[in-house]
N, C-alpha and C positions, 0 to 999 in steps of 0.2 A: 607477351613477355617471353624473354629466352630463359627456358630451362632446359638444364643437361640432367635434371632427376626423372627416376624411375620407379616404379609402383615397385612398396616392398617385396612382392614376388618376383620378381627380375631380377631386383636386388641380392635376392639369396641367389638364384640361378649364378649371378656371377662373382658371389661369394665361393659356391662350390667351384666354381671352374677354377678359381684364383687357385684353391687349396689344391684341386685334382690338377693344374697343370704343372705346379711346383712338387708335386710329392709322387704322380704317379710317370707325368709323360715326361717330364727336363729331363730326370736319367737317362732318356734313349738317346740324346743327343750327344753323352758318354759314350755311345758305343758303337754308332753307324755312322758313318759318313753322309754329311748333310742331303746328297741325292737319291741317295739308297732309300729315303722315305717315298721316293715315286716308284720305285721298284717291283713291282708286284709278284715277282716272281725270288725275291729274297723271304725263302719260308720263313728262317728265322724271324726277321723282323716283322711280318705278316704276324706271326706267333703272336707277338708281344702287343701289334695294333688290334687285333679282333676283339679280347675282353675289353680293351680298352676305351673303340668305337661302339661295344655293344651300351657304354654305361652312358656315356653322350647323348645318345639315340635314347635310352629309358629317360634322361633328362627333360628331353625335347629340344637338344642343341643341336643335332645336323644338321649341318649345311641350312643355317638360319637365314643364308642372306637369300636363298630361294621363298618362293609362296606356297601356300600353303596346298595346292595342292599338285606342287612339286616333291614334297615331304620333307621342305623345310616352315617357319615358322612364320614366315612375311612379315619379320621386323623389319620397323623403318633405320635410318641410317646412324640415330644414335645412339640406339640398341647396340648395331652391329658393331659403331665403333667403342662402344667400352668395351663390347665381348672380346675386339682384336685386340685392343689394349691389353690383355691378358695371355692371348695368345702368341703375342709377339717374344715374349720371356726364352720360346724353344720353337727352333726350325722345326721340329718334329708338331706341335701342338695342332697347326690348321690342318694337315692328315687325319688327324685322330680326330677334329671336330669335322671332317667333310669341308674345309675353306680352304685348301691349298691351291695356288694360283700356279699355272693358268687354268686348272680343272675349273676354278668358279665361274673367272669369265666364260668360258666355252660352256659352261651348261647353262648358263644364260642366256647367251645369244642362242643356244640350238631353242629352248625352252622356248624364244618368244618366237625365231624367224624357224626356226626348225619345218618342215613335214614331219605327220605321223608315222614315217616308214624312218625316215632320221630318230626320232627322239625313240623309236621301239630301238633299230640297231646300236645308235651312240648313246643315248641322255642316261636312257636307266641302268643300264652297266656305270655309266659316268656316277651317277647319282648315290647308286650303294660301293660306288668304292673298289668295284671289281678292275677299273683299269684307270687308265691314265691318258691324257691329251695335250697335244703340243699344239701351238699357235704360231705358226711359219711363216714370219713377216719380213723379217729385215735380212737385207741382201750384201754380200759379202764389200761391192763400189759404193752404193746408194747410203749404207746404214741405214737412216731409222726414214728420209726422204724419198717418196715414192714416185716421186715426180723424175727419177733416173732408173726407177725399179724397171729391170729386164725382163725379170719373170714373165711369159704370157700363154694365156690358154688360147686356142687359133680354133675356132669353130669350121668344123671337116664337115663335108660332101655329104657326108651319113645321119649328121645331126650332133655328135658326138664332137669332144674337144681333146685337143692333143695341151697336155700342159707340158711347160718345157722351161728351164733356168736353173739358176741357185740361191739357196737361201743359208746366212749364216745365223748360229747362234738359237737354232729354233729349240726355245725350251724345252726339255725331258723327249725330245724326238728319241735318243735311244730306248725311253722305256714305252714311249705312246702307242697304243692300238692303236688311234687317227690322229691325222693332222688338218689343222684347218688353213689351207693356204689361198693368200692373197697375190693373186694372177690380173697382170693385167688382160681386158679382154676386149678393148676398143682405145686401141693406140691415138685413133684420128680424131678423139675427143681429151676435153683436163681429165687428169687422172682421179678427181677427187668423181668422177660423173663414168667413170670408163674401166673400174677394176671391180673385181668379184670375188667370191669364196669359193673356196670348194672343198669338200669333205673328202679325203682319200684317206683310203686303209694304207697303213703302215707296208701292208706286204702286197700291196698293187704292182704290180711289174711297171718298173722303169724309176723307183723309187731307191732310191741308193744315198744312205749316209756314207760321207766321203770321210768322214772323219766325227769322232767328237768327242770336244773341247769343254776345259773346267775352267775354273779361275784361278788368278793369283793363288800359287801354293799347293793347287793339285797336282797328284803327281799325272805325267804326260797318259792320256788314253782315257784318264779315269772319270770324266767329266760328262756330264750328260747333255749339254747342248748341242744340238747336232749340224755338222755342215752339211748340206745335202744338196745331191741334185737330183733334179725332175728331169728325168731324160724321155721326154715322148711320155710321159703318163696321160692313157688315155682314160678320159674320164665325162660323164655326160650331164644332162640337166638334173638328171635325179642327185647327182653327188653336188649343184650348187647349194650352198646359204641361201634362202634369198632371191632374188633376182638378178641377173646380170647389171651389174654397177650399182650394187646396192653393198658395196666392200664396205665403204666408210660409214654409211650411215650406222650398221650393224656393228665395225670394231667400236665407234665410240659409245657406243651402249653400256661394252663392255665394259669401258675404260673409267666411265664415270665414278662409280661407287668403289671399284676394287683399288682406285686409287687413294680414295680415302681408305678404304682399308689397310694398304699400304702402310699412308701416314700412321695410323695408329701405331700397328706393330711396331715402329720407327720410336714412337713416343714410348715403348715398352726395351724398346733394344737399348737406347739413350739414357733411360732409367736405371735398369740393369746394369748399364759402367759406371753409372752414378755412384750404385747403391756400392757396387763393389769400390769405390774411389773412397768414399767414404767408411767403409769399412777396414780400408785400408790406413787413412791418416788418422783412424782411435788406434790402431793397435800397431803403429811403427816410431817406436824411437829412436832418434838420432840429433845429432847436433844438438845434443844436450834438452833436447824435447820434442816431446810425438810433433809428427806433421801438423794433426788439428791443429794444434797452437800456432803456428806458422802463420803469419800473416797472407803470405804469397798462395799458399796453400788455402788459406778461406776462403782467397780473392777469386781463388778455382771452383770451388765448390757452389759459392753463390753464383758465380757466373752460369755454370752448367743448371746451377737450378732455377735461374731464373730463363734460362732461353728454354729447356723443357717444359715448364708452367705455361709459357706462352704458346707453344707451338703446343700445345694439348688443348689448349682450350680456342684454340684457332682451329684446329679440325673438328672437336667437338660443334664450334659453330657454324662449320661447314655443313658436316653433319645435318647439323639443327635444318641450317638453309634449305639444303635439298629435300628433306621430311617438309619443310613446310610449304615450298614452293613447287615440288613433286617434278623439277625441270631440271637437268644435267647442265644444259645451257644456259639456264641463266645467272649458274653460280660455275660458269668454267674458269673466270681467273682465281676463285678462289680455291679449287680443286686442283690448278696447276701450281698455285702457290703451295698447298699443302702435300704436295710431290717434291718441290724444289727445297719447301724447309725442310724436308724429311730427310734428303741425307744431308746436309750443313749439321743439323744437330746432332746426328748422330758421329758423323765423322767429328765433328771439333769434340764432344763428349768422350767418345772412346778411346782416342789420342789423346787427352787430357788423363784419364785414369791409368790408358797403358805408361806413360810419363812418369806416372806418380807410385808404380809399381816397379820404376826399376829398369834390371835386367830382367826381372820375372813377368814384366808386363811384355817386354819384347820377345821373350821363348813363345816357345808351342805348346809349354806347358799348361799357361792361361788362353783365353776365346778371343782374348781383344783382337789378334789375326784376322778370325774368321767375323768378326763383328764388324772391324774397319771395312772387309769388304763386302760385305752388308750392303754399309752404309754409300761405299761406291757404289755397288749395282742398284742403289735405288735414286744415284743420280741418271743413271742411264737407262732404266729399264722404263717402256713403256714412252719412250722418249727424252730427250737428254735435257739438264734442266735449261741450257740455255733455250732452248725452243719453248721448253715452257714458260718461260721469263719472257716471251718476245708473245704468247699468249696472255700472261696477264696485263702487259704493258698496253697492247692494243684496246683490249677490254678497259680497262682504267681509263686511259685516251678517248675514248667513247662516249665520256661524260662530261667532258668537257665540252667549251667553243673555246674556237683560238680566239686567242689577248690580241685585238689589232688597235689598241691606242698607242699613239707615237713612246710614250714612253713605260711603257704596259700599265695595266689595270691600279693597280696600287701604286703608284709614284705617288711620292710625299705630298711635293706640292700641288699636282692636281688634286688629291684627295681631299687637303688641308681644306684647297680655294670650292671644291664642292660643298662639304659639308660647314665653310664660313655662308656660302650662297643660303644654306640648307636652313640653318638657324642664326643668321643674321639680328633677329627681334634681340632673340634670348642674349647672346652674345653684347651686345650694348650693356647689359645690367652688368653691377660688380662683379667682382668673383676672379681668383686667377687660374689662369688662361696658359694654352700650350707657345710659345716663345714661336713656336712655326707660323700662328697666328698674325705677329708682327712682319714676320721675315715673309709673309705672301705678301702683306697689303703692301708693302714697300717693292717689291715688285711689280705689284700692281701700278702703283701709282709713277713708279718711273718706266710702266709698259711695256717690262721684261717678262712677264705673265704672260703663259700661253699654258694650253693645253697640246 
């Protein structure tokens, strides 16, 4: 049976987080700029996360989506997603609980593919918070397709590999001790069999941010994704993930659960312009009565709450899925589905309350700005939806066989003249009858009937 319930001890767990994300951590979202929370070198804001990651950690919330003896809690995925459900309220909250992405993916893949000489120098610095990691995939021609990616590592004389390319948009590369870059490294085979990882220190010679870039609305410089080029970074087997062409098998590792995560927060950002939409049409009068009353205005509110209901409980049974089935793969359309729902709801939901706020919904005064692009970067990030769309479609497709009757599978009249064949007996006795009935046999009988 699907259940999305929790033993009442959980339950409190994410009772208190509800209460400590709304009353201790949202504030800091007042007063630091959204990347400044991977910053590790912003005393101030450090000031304000230590007490704060200290009370998480007495909880037993750190970094929960790790195991256990990782020093997180090795909840399965529907744990993790109501925990994100709550997290998603404040850009600042997965910081302070240990889940801020890309740090979770990457101390996951180091945790399973890792060496012990990796997981001493990256994972456990990764793990208490001491730094930060960027995930350097997509390329400034190729985007998010790898199968044009130039990047490549060229195995030298000595044993040793020269990396060399550019990569744009590489998450938090301005504040990351490492990067984990995806190099190809056997051109003469698909790339999905032919590309690798490799772990490099931020300050390896030949490592050069050329620039970096924010989004919509920051101001020019201030942004933390980094464009970068690998100029001759030489780097050897100690610093692969893994094994040579073992890229993919390990990024999708990553990709599975943190994209349900994702969704959730999605379902908490969407909520949150809700809540504020709706706080809004009790308390504005105009045209001779509050918004609520407004007919057009309900038609909003029901709408937005009914596409968030469904997409909550659509990743919630994703969720379920993966805990039950324990396989990434064999729930990928619905893990791309709940990537692609995730910015639709969010964008149509934010846009609908900034709407309904006004001119005050469209200043800088209100979040719906930095929420609308949110909810863009989560149609792009991690892949764009249209490829995830082209993901579930195949999947779905898969269970099928193709329709090869002359006039497909369900045409009236073959189906009528099947199931007259079918129950012939019965049909003789009284009783009224579908009119299609008449209109086959008369076909029949003038031997215009065919299949």
């Amino acid at each position: 049976m699907i259940s999305f319930d929790v033993e009442p001890e959980y339950q409190e767990q994410l009772d208190w987080a509800r209460a400590f994300v709304r009353e201790e951590v949202e504030p800091i979202d007042f007063l630091f700029h959204q990347d400044q929370v991977y910053n590790p070198a912003n005393q101030s804001l450090r000031a304000i996360l230590a007490p704060l990651r200290e009370q998480v950690r007495a909880r037993g919330l750190w970094a929960c989506h790790l195991p256990k003896s990782l020093g997180g809690d090795g909840y399965g995925q529907v744990k993790l997603a109501l925990l994100n459900e709550i997290l998603g309220y404040s850009f600042a909250a997965p910081t302070v609980f240990g889940t801020a992405a890309p740090d979770t993916g990457n101390a996951e893949i180091l945790a399973h593919f890792g060496t012990d000489e990796q997981k001493r120098t990256y994972l456990q610095p990764l793990l208490d918070g001491d730094i930060v990691s960027c995930y350097s995939m997509t390329e400034p021609v190729g985007g998010a397709d790898p199968r044009v990616f130039t990047t490549r590592a060229i195995r030298q004389h000595d044993g040793t590999w020269k990396l060399s390319g550019r990569k744009w948009y590489s998450s938090n590369a301005r504040w990351a001790s490492f990067l984990i870059v995806f190099a190809v490294t056997d051109p003469d085979v698909p790339v999905h069999q032919g590309a690798s990882l490799f772990l490099v220190p931020r300050e390896r010679e030949g490592v050069r941010i050329i620039r970096n870039v924010g989004t919509v609305g920051d101001l020019p410089g201030t942004g933390s994704e980094g464009y970068i080029h690998y100029d001759d970074v030489v780097v050897t087997d100690a610093d692969l993930l893994g094994a040579p062409g073992d890229a993919f098998k390990i990024a999708q590792y990553r990709l599975g659960g943190g994209r349900v995560h994702h969704a959730m927060r999605s379902v908490a950002q969407a909520q949150k312009a809700l809540d504020l939409l709706c706080r809004r049409a009790l308390g504005r009068y105009t045209q001779g009565s509050l918004l609520s009353d407004k007919q057009m205005v309900q038609d909003v509110i029901a709408e937005c709450w009914m596409d968030i209901q469904q997409f909550r409980l659509f990743v919630l049974h994703t969720a379920w899925k993966i805990d039950k089935e324990q396989n990434y793969k064999s729930v990928r359309e619905h893990i791309s589905a709940a990537k692609t729902l995730g910015a639709r709801v969010v964008v149509n939901t934010v846009s609908k309350a900034m709407h309904l706020h006004g001119s005050l919904g469209l200043s800088n005064e209100l979040p719906f700005g930095e929420m609308l692009m949110r909810g863009f970067v989560m149609g792009m990030a991690d892949g764009p939806d249209e490829a995830h769309k082209v993901a579930v479609a195949k999947q779905v497709l898969r269970q099928y066989q193709p329709d090869e009757a002359e006039f497909t599978a369900m045409h009236q009249v073959t189906q009528v003249g099947n199931a007259m064949d079918k129950f012939a007996a019965e049909l003789a006795l009284p009783g009224e009858k579908s009119p299609w009935i008449d209109y086959v046999r008369e076909l029949q009988e003038e031997g215009l009937y065919g299949h």
